[in-house]
N, C-alpha and C positions, 0 to 999 in steps of 0.2 A: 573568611568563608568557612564557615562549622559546617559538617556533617548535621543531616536532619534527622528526626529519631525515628526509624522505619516502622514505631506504631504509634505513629504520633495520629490523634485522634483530628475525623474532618479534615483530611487534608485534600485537597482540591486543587484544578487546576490554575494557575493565575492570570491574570488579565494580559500579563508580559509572554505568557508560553501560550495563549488563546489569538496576539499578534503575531507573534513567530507563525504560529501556524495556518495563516492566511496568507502567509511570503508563499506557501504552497500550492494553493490554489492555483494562482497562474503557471505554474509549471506542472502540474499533473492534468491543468488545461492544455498545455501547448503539448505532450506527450500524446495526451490520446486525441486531439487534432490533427497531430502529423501522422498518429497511426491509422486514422479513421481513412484520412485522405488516400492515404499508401496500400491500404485493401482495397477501397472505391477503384483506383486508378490500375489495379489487377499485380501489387506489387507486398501481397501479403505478407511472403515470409520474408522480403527483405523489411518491409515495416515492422514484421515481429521483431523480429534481431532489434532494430531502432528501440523498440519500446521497453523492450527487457533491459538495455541499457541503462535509457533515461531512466527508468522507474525504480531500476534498480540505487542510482544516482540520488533521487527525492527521497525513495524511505532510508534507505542507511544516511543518509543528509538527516534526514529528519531524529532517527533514530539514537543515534549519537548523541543530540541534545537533551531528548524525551530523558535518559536516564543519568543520564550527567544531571540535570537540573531534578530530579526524582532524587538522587542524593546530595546532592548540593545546591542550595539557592536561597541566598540571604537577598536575593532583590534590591543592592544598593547601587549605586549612580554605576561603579564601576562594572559590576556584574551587569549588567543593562546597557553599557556601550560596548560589552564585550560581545552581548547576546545580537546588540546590533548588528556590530560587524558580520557578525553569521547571517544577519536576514540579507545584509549585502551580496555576500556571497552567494545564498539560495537563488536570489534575484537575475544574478549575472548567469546563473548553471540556469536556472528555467530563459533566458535570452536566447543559451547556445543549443536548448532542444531541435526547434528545425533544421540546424546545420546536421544533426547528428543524421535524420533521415533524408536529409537535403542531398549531399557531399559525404557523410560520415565523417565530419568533420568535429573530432572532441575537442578541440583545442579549448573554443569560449567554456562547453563546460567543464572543463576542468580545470582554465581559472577561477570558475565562480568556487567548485569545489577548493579548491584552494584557500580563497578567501575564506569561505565558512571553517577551513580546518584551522585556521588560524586562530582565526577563536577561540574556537573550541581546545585550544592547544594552550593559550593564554588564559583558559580556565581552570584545565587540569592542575596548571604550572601553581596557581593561587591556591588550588585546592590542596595542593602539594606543600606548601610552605605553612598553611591554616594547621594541618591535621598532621602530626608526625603519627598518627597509628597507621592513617591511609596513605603515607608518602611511599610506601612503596609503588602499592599499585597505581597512586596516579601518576608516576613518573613511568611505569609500565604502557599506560595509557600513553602518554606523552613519545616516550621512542617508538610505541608500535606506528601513532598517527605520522611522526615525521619520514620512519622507515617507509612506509606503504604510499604516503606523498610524494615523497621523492622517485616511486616508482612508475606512480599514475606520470607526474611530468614527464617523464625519461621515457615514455610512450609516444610522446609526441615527436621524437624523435625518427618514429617510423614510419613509413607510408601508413596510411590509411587500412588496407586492406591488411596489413599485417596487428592492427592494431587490436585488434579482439584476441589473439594468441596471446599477448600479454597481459592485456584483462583480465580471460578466466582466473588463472592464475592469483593474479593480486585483489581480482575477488573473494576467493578462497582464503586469502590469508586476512583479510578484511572482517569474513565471519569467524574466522578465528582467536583473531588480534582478544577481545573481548574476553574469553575463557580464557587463555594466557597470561593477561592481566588478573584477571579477579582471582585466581591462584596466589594472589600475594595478600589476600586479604580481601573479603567481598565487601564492596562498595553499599553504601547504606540507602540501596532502594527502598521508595514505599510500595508495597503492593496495590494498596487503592487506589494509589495514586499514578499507578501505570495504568491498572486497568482502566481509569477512565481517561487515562492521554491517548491511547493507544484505542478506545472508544470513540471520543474527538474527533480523530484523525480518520478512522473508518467511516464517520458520517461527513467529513470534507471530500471521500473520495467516493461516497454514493451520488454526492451533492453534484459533483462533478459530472457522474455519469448521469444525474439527470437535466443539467446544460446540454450537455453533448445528444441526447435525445430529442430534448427541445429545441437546440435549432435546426437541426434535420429536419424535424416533423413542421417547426415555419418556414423553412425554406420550400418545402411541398407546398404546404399553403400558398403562398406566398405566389407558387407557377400556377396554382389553379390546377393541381394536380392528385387533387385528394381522390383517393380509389377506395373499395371495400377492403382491400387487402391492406394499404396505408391507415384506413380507421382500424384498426385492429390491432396494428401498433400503437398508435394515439391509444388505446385503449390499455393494453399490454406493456407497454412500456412501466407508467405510474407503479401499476399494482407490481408488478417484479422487483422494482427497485425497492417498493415497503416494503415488499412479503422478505428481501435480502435483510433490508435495516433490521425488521421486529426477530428473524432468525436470528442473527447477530447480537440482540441484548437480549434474546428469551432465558440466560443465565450468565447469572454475575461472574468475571472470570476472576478477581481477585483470591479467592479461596483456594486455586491452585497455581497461586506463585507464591510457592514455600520455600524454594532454595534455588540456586543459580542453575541449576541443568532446566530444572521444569520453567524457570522465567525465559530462558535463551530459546527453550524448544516452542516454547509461546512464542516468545517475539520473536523468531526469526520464522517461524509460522506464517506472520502475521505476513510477509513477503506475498504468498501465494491468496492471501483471502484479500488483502488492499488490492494487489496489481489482478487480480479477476475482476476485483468490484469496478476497478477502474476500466478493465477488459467488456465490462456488461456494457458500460455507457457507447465504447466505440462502438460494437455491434449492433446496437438499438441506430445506429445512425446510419451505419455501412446497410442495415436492411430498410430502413429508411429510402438511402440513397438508388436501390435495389427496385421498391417499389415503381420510383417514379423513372426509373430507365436509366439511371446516373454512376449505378455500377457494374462493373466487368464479372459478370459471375452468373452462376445457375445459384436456381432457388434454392435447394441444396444448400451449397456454400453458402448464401448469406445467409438461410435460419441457422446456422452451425456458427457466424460471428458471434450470435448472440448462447445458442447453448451451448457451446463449447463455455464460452468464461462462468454463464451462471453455475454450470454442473462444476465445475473446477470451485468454484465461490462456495457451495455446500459442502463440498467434499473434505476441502480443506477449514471449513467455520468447523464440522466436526470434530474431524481429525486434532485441531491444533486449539479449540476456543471452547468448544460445546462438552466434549466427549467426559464421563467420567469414571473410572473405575467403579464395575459391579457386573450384576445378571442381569441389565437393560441394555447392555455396551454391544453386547452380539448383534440384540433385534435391533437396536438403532443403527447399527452396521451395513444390519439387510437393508432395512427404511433407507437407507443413504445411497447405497448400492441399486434399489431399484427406482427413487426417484431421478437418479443421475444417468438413469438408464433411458426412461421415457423422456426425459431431456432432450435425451441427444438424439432419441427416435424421435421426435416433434417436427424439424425440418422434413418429414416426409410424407408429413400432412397439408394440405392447401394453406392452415392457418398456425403455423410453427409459433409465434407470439404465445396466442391462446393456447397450447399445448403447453411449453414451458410456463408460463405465469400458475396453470392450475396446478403442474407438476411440483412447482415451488410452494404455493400455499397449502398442500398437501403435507410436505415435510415438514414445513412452518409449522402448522398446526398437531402434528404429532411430536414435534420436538419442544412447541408449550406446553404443552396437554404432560409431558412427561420430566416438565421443569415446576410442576406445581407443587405443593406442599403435599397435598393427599398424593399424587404419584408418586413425591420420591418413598413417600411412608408403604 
């Protein structure tokens, strides 16, 4: 297993890492399921904790591989029951999601986690024996993953409720683990080649939130309970989640991942723009379920499920994907600052949908308008 050449020209993602990334799918479906259910049922911020977890759980699950396979992936029989093993594990961690807001019960996922680490542990180890330039750092890899595994297990050893006091924590050393290693030598990422995995995966979890919209809005149907205020969702719904997709690729992020600080601040970025995106869908459902009487809440709170994550969703597409050093950074600052403003002022209008949807095609449209070729000139 060779190192790939980080400018290696067309390089794409493969048919092997476009499967992996459908083992996701049903588990960033069952997370914002149980989070959707858990606001509906008047149990918000215990659902949030739920979902920060899981989510947390899917993209560093995910992520882990995206760049491991970005610099190594020869695609042979073994490499591919290696990658397998990982989808097993992804499979089993998306099983144990309802436990976690059910019970808070991590146990299942954090066998599946396990599973997946094993993998990805049996990768490095190869990767490790292939390249004596990169054997330091992927042996670095290798004891950070066994060290930080053995800590998630030895979690399970405590009650439940004390279990999130050990988490933060070993999350923290999770987003660390990564810079600690590549200090012994930077692993040979492609830049294209993230930014279109990490593009990918941003349209599996808009995709998601637009299931999660769509069956709220048939299940209305469905009672015979469509209202003017429910059409206006049906209607609002669609155009938010394009108007999020087309902000999201209105510019190429490849061009600023030059070196290991600005890729980490990207990709660990990318934490807060996925779990919004994903954030958008449950809300569109929870104000959905609002409409037709099915949720515990003032109109208030439910237009806030959905502009709370889309404003967070801009904020951060800025901040971590869009933004780029010059004298446009300030005003697109403001631009971001006051669409994210009228956002979250929208629930206090009869029709909070329509408010956010124009508020968002608003920034859309000036954050194209000033990724064009005569703008940036």
């Amino acid at each position: 297993m060779k190192t790939r050449d980080p400018e290696e020209r067309h390089r794409a993602a493969t048919p092997l890492e476009l499967l992996y990334d459908l083992c996701f799918v049903v588990a960033i479906a069952q997370a914002a399921s149980s989070f959707h259910h858990a606001i509906s049922a008047g149990h918000g911020a215990e659902g949030l904790i739920g979902f920060c977890w899981a989510f947390f759980s899917i993209w560093w699950a995910w992520v882990s591989f995206a760049w491991f396979a970005s610099a190594f992936d020869n695609d042979d029989a073994i490499y591919r029951i290696k990658v397998f093993i990982q989808m097993i594990g992804v499979l089993v961690l998306a099983a144990g999601i309802p436990r976690v807001f059910e019970h808070q019960d991590f146990a299942l996922l954090t066998v599946g986690w396990t599973i997946m680490r094993v993998g990805l542990i049996a990768q490095w180890l190869r990767a490790a024996i292939a390249n004596p330039s990169q054997r330091k750092t992927a042996f670095r890899y290798v004891f950070a993953i066994l060290i930080l595994q053995a800590g998630w297990l030895s979690l399970l050893l405590l009650p439940p409720e004390q279990w999130m006091w050990g988490g933060i924590p070993l999350t923290m050393l999770e987003l660390l683990a990564p810079g600690w290693a590549e200090r012994a030598g930077k692993s040979s990422w492609h830049p294209e080649h993230l930014a279109e995995r990490y593009g990918l995966f941003t349209i599996i979890v808009i995709g998601e939130s637009v299931l999660a919209a769509t069956l709220a809005i048939q299940s209305a149907i469905d009672l015979n309970q469509v209202s003017a205020q429910l059409f206006t969702v049906i209607l609002g719904a669609p155009t938010i989640l394009f108007a999020m997709w087309w902000l999201y690729f209105s510019r190429p992020a490849h061009a600023i991942l030059t070196s290991n600080p600005a890729a980490f601040l990207w990709g660990y970025g990318h934490s807060l723009i996925l779990g919004s995106a994903a954030a958008v869908g449950v809300g569109l459902a929870v104000l959905s379920d609002y409409e037709i009487g099915e949720a515990q809440m003032t109109s208030f709170g439910a237009g806030q499920t959905v502009a709370i994550p889309v404003a967070l969703f801009i904020a951060s597409t800025w901040a971590f994907h869009l933004r780029r050093p010059g004298p446009r950074a300030k005003v697109e600052a403001l631009q971001v600052m006051l669409a994210c403003a009228c956002i979250l002022a929208a629930p206090l209008t009869p029709i909070p949908v329509v408010g956010i949807a124009l508020a968002l095609i608003l920034i859309t449209v000036a954050m194209s308008r000033q990724s064009t070729p005569q703008a940036e000139a």
